[in-house]
VMD Tcl script that draws the C-alpha trace (Angstrom):
set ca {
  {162.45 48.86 78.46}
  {163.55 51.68 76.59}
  {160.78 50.88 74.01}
  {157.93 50.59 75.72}
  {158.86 53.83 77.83}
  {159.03 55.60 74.39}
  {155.72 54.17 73.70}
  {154.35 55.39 76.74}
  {156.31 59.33 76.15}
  {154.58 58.95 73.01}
  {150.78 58.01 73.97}
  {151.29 60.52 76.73}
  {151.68 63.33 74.42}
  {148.77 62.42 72.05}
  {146.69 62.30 75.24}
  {147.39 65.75 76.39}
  {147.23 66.79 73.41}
  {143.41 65.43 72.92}
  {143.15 67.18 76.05}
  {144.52 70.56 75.20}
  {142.70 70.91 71.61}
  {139.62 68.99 73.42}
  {139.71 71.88 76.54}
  {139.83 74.43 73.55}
  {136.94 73.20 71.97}
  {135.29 72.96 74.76}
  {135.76 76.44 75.94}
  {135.15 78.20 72.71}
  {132.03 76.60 71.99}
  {130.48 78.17 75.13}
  {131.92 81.56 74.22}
  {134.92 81.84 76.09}
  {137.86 84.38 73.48}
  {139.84 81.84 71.51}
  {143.08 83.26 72.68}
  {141.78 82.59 76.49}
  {140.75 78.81 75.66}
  {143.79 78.45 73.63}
  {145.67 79.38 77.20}
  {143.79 76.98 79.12}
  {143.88 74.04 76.93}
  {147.43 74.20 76.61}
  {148.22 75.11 80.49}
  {146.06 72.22 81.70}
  {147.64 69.41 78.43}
  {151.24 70.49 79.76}
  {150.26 70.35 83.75}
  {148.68 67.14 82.52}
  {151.58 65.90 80.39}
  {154.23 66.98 83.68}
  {151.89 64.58 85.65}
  {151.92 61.68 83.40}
  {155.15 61.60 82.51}
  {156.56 61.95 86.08}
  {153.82 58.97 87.32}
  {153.80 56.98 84.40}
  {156.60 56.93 82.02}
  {159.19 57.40 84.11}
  {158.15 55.89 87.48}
  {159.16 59.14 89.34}
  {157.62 61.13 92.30}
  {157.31 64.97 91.81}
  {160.00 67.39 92.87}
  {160.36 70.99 91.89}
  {163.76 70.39 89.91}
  {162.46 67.92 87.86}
  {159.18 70.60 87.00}
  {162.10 73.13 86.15}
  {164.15 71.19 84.30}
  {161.09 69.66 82.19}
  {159.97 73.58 81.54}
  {163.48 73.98 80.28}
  {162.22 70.80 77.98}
  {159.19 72.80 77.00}
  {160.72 75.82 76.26}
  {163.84 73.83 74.01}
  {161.16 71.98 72.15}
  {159.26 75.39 71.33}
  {162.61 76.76 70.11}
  {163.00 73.92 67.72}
  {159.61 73.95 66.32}
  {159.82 77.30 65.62}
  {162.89 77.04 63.58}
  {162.12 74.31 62.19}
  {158.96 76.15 60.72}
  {161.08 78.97 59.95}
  {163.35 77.38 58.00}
  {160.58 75.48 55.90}
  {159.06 78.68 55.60}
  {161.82 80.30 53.98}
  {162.90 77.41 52.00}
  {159.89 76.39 50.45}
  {157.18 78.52 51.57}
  {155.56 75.28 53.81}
  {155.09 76.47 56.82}
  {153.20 73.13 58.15}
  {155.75 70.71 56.48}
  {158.06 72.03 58.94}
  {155.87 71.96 61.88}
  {154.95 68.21 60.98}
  {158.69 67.03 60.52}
  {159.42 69.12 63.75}
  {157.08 66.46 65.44}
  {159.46 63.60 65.85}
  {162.38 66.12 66.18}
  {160.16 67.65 69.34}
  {159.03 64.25 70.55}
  {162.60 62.23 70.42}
  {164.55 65.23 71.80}
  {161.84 65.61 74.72}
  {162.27 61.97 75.57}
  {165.73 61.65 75.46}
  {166.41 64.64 77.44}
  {163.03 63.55 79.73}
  {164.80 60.34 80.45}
  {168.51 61.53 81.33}
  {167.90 64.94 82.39}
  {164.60 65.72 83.41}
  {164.30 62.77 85.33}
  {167.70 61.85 86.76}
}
mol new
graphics top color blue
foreach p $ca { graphics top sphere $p radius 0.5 }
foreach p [lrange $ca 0 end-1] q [lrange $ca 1 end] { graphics top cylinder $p $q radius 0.2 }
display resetview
């Protein structure tokens, strides 16, 4: 079980994120400020994501604690990226290797706190 819902957390967050960078695109290319579609096309991937993840992986119905407590998620997750970057940055002067080995750090931590947190 605890496979396939991983599988499912996983393919969840490469779909929103197709739809963030896609919403991006999308809203640059008709001249809309890249900071603005960079707003949107994250706002909608994460509303999207919340969805998804409350329907889908974890067979939930909405409820305002579980939207705060998977912001809370969110916000963690940034936290770690972010120092994870940092401390790639200073170490080696890679910023990206950090931010791609802060991907399964990001995407294990979000699922294990999804599943007995979030979601409880």
């Amino acid at each position: 079980m605890v496979t396939r819902q991983f599988a499912l957390f996983i393919g969840v967050g490469i779909t929103c994120a197709v739809i963030d960078i896609g919403l991006m695109q999308l809203l640059t290319s008709i001249g809309t400020h890249y900071l603005i579609a960079t707003t949107v096309g994250f706002i909608v991937g994460l509303a999207v994501n919340f969805q998804l993840h409350t329907r889908i992986t974890f067979s939930t119905v909405y409820s305002h604690r579980a939207l705060m407590r998977y912001m809370v998620v969110v916000l963690t997750n940034y936290l770690l990226t972010l120092l994870t970057v940092s401390l790639f940055h200073t170490w080696l002067d890679v910023a990206l290797l950090g931010k791609v080995l802060s991907l399964p750090l990001v995407a294990i931590n979000g699922f294990l706190l999804s599943k007995h947190w979030v979601y409880k």
